[in-house]
C-alpha positions in Angstrom: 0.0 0.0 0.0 1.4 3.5 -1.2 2.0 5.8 2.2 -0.1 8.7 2.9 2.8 10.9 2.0 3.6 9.1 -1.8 -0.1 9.8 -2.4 -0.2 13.2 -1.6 3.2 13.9 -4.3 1.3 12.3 -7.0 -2.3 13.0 -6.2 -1.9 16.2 -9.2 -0.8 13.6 -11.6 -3.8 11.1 -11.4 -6.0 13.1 -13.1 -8.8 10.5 -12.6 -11.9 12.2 -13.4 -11.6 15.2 -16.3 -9.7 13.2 -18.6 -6.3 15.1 -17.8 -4.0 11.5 -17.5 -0.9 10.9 -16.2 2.1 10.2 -18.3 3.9 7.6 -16.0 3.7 4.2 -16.6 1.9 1.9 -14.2 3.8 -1.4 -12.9 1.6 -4.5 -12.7 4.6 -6.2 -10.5 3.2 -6.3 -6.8 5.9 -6.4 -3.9 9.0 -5.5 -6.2 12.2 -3.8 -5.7 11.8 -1.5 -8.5 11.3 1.7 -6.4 11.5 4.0 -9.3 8.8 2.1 -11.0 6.7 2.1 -8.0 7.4 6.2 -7.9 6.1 6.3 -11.3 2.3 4.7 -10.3 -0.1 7.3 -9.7 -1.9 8.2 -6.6 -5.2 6.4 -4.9 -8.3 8.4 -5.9 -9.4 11.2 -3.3 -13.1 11.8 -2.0 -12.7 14.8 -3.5 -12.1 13.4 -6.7 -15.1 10.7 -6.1 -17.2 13.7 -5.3 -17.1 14.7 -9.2 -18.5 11.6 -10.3 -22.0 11.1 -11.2 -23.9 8.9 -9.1 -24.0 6.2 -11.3 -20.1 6.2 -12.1 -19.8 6.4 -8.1 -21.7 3.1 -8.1 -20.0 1.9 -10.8 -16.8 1.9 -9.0 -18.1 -1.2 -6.7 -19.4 -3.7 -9.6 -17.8 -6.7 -10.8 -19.7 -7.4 -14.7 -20.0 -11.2 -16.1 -21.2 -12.0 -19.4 -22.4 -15.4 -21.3 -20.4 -16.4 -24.1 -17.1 -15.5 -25.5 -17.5 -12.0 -26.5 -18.4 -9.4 -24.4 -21.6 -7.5 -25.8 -21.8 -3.8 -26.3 -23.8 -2.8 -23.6 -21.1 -4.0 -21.0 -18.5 -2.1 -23.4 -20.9 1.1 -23.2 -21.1 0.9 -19.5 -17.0 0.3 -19.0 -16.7 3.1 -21.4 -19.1 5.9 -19.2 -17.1 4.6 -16.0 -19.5 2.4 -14.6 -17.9 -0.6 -14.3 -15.0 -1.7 -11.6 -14.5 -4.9 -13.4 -15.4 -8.4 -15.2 -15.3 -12.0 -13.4 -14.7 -14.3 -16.7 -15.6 -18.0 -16.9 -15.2 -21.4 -18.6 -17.6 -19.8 -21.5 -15.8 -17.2 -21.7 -12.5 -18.3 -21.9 -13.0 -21.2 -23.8 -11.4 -20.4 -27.1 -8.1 -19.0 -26.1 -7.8 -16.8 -29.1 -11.4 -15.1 -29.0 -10.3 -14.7 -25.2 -7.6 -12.9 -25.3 -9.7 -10.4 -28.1 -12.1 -10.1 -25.4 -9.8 -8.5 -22.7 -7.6 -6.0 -25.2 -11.6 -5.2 -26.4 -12.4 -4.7 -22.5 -9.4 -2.3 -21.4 -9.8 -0.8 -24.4 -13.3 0.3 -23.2 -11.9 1.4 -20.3 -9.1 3.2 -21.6 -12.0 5.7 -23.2 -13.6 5.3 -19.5 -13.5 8.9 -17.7 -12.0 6.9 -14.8 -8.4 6.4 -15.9 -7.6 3.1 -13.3 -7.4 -0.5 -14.7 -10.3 -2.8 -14.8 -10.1 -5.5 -12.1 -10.1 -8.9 -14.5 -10.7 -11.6 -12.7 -11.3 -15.6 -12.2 -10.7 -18.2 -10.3 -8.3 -19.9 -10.6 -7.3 -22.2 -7.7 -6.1 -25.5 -8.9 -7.3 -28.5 -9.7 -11.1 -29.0 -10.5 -11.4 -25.6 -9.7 -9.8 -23.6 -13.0 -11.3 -20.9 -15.4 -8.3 -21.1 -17.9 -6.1 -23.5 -19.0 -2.8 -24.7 -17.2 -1.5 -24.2 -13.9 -2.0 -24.9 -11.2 -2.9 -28.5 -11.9 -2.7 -29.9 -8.3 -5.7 -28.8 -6.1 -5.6 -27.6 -2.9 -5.9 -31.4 -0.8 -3.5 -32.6 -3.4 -0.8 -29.1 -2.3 -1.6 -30.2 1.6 -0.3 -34.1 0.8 2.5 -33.3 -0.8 5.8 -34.2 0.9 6.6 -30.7 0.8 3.5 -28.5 1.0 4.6 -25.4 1.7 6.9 -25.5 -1.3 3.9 -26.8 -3.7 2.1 -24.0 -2.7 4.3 -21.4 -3.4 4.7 -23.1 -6.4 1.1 -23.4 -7.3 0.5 -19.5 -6.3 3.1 -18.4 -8.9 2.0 -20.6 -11.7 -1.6 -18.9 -10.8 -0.1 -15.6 -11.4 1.9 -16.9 -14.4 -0.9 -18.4 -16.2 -3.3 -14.9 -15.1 -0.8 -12.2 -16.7 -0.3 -14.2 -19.6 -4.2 -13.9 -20.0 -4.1 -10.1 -19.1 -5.8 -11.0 -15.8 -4.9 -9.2 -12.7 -6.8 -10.4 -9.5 -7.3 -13.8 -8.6 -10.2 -15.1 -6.4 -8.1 -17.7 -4.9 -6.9 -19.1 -2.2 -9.5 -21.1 -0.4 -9.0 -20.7 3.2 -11.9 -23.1 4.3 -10.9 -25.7 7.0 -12.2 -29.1 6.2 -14.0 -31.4 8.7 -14.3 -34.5 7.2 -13.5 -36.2 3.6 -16.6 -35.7 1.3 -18.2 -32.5 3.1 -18.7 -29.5 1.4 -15.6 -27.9 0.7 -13.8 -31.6 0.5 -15.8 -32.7 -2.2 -14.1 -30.7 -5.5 -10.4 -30.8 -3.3 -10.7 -27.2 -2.4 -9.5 -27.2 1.1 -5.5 -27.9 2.1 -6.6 -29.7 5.1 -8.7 -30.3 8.3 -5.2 -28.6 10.5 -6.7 -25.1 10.4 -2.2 -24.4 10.9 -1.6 -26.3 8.2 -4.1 -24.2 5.9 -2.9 -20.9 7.7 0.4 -21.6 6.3 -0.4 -22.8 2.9 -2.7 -20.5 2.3 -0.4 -17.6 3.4 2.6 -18.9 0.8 -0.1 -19.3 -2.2 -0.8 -15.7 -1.5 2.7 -14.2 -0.8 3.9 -16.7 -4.1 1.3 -15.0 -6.0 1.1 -11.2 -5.5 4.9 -11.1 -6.1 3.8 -12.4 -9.9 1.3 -9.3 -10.2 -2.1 -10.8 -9.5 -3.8 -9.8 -6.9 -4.8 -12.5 -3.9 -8.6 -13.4 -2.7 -8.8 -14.7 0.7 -12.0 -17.0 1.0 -15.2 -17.8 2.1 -14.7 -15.3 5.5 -15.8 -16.7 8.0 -15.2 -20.2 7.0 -16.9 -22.9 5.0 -15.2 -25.7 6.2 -17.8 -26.8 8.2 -20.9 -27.2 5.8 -21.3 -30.5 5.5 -21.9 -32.6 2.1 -24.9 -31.5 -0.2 -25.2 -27.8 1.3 -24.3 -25.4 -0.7 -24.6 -21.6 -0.3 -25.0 -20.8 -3.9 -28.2 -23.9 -3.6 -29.9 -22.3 -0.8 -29.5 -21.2 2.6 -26.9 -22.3 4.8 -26.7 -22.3 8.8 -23.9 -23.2 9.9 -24.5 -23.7 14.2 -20.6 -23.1 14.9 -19.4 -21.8 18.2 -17.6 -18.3 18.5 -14.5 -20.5 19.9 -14.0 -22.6 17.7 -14.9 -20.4 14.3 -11.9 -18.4 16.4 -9.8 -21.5 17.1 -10.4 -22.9 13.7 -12.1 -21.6 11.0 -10.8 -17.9 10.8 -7.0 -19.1 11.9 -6.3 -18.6 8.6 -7.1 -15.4 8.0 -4.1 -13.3 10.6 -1.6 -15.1 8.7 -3.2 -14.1 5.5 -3.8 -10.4 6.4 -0.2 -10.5 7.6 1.0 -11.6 4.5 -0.9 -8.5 2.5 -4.0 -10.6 1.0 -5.2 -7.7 -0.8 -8.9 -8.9 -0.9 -11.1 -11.4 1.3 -14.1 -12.9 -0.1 -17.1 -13.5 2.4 -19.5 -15.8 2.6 -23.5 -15.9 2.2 -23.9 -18.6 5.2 -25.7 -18.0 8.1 -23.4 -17.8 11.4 -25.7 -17.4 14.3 -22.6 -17.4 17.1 -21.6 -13.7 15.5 -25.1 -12.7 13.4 -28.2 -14.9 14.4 -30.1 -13.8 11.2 -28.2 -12.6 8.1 -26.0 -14.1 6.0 -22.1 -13.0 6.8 -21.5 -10.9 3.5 -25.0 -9.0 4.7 -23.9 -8.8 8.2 -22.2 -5.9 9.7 -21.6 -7.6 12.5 -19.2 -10.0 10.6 -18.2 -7.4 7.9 -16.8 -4.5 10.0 -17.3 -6.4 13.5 -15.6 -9.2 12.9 -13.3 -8.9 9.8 -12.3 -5.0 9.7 -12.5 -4.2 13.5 -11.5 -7.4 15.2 -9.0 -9.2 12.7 -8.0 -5.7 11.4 -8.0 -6.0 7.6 -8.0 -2.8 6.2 -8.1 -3.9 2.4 -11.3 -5.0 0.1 -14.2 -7.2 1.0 -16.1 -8.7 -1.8 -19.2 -10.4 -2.1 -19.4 -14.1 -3.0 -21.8 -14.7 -5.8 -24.9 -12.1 -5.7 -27.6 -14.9 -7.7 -26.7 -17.8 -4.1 -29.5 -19.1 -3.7 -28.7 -18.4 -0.2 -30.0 -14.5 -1.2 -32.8 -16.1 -2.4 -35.3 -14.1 0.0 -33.4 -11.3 0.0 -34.7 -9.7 -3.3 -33.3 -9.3 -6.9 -29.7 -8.3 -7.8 -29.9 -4.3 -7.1 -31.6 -5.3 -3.4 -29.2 -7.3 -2.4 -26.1 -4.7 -3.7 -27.6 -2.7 -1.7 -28.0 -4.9 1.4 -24.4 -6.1 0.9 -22.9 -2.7 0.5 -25.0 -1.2 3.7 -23.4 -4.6 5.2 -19.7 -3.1 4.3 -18.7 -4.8 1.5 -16.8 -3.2 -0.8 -17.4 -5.0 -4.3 -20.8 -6.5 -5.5 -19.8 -10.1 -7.8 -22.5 -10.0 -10.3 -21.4 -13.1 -11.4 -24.4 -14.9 -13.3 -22.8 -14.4 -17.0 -25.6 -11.7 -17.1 -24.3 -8.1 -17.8 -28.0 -6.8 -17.1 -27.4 -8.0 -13.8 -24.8 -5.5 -13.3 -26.1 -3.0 -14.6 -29.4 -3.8 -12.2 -27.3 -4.0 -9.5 -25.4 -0.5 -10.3 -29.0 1.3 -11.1 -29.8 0.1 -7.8 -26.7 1.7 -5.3 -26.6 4.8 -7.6 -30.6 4.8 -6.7 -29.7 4.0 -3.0 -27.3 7.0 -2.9 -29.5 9.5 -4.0 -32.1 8.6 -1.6 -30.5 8.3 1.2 -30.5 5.0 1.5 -26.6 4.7 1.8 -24.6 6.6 3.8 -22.0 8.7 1.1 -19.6 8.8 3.2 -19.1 5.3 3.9 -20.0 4.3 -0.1 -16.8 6.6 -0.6 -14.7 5.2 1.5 -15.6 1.9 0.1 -14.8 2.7 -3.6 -11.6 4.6 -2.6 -10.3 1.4 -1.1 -11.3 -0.4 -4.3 -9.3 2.7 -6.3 -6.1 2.0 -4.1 -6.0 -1.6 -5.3 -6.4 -0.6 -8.8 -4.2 1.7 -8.5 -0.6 0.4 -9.8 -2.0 -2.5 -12.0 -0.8 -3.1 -15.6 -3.8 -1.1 -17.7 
């Protein structure tokens, strides 16, 4: 993170808002040496700055678009173009045909190089090994195959920096991987597709932390998840099914299921992904990505991260009777999250979902102050990316 001081030098060079640009270039290396590339990446975006947008670019700054197919269509182009988009989650049907791919993101940050908000688009997927992979390649092992290895710290970091590898060669820049989940038992939930590194909530502390550390030194970005812990829904629940309680004690979702996540923050995860279960030892009624009292109680206040929080997928069927796509952007951002995952291949949905806060802001409904905060903290981690 750029100190207070570096971002007040180059605050007069981001020109973020009128169009005025910034002639130095923009490293996409996280966590280098290279200080006089890291001199030369312009500053965080200031409330003042945030102040000039419109309300629907403002909400715009907390979206994450998907789309069905391989080719993005031209309303999501339009609305990267008027600055109303943050970013694009892609999937197996969009990446499918490696060469229409690749068209699609230079045709995406091109949009948003005509965008009036001059940061990169966060390009995203999730990649996290094994079953579990949006593109082709690495990593191949999952994460229970990393935790058996003889050596599973080093498999990690290897896996981490084949994620970023295989990302940048894509012209992807944030990853929505690792899993932090602590399995129970072989065959429950988060067992079941190999996605957890073990039942030793240590163990996955420490792998997880060296996927992370591997991987934001190759330039992508690292996505801590499913805050508070999945690892004890047991086979055929599913959040994005339907609703999921999951009747855990405060001690051990301390002892065990968020032990991951100090090592993690510590290690300068730069986002954390939270769940749509029910936890009714910290919120009795609302899922945790709805819940302020995981959100900024538990997360931001008692763990201390201080970076992004974004929503798991905003179509669970865990939302189900919380409204369609712009109620519950609204309920998750009122929560404290940070970015909405409109991730049902659906760019309407999006859009819905940005209609929606920008409607919320002009109400009333949302508290500006605390909806500007939010989308300065996503600024400062697009801030520095390769455009």
């Amino acid at each position: 993170m750029p100190s207070r001081a570096r971002l007040r030098r180059l605050a007069g060079c981001l020109g973020l808002l009128l169009a005025t640009g910034c002639g130095g270039p923009q490293p996409g290396r996280l966590g280098g040496n290279d200080a006089s590339a890291r001199a030369a990446a312009p500053a965080a975006v200031t409330a003042a700055q945030l102040a000039r947008l419109t309300p629907d670019q403002l909400a715009g700054q907390r979206v994450i678009y998907s789309y069905k197919g391989p080719d993005p269509p031209e309303q999501l182009l339009t609305a990267i173009r008027s600055g109303r988009a943050a970013g694009v989650i892609f999937f197996g049907a969009n990446t499918a045909d490696p060469e229409r791919f690749h068209a699609a993101v230079a045709a995406l940050k091109q949009a948003q190089a005509e965008s009036p908000v001059h940061l990169p688009l966060l390009l995203m997927t999730d990649q996290e090994g094994g079953q579990v992979r949006r593109l082709p390649g690495g990593p191949e092992l999952s994460e229970r195959a990393v935790g058996r290895q003889p050596d599973p710290v080093a498999a990690a970091t290897a896996a981490g920096a084949l994620a970023a590898e295989n990302l940048r060669a894509a012209g992807l820049n944030v990853n929505l991987a690792p899993v932090l989940d602590v399995s129970r038992q072989d065959g429950d939930f988060i067992d079941r597709h190999e996605r957890s590194y073990g039942q030793d909530p240590a163990q996955v502390a420490e792998l997880g932390r060296a996927f992370i550390a591997a991987q934001q030194r190759g330039g992508v970005l690292a996505t801590a998840k499913h805050f508070p812990g999945l690892g004890s829904t047991p086979a055929g629940s599913d959040t994005d099914a339907g609703a999921v309680t999951l009747g855990v004690s405060r001690a051990e979702l301390g002892a065990v299921d968020e032990q991951p996540y100090p090592r993690a923050i510590a290690a300068g995860v730069r986002l954390v992904m939270v769940s749509w279960a029910v936890y009714p030892a910290l919120d009795p009624t609302r899922p945790a990505g709805l819940s302020p009292l995981v959100v900024r109680g538990e997360l931001r206040d008692r763990l201390g991260f201080k970076g992004v929080t974004v929503t798991d997928a905003l179509e669970a069927g865990a939302l189900s009777s919380y409204g369609d796509a712009g109620a519950r952007a609204v309920a998750a951002a009122d929560a404290g999250m940070d970015l909405l995952l409109c991730s049902a291949q659906d760019d309407t949905q999006g859009s819905d979902a940005t209609a929606a806060l920008s409607d919320a802001l002009t109400t009333g409904r949302l508290d500006r102050a605390d909806f500007t905060a939010a989308a300065q903290r996503v600024s400062a981690l697009r801030t520095g990316l390769a455009p």
